[in-house]
C-alpha positions, 0 to 999 in steps of 0.5 A: 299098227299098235305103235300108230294107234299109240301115238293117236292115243296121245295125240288124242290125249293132248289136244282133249284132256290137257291143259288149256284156255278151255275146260277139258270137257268142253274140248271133249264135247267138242270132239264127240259132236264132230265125229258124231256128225262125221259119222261115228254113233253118238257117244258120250260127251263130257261136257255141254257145247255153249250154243254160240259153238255148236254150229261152228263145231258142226260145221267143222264136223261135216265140211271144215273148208266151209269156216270163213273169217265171218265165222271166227268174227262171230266167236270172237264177237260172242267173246271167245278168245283167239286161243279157245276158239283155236282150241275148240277148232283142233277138238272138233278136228280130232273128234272128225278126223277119228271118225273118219280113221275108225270108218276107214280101219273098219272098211279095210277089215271089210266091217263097217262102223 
């Protein structure tokens, strides 16, 4: 299990704090916010989410299947580039993705999160 979780590390690692078209700690924030609303406690973000993103980061969290190409319009319309607006997607997936890992985990050692 060790040699998975170390490969999630850095995926983790990559997408959240490597370089890109937005600033590390708006990735990060991102990815706190979605798995905040997929399930996991509240944890520190490191940055602000700028409140044209904040719905579609949420939305990402809860219901991803739910973004249509009027929500993308929107961002690109708000001044977002094809390639933030990628980036802040795939942040916010990884946030929600490993709150959902960490709650399975835990319900497979019967605890809960």
């Amino acid at each position: 299990m060790s040699r998975h979780m170390d490969l999630v590390q850095r995926l983790k690692d990559s997408v959240l704090r490597g370089r890109g078209a937005t600033a590390p700690a708006l990735r990060q924030a991102a990815a706190a916010r979605a798995a905040e609303v997929a399930g996991l406690p509240p944890g520190e973000a490191a940055g602000e989410i700028p409140a044209d993103l904040w719905s579609y980061v949420e939305t990402i969290g809860r219901h991803a299947y739910r973004i249509t190409e009027e929500d993308i319009a929107a961002l690109r319309q708000a001044g977002w580039s094809e390639d933030e607006i990628f980036e802040v997607s795939i942040s916010a997936a990884v946030g929600a993705g490993m709150s959902r890992l960490e709650r399975g985990l835990a319900a497979l050692r019967g605890g809960t999160r």
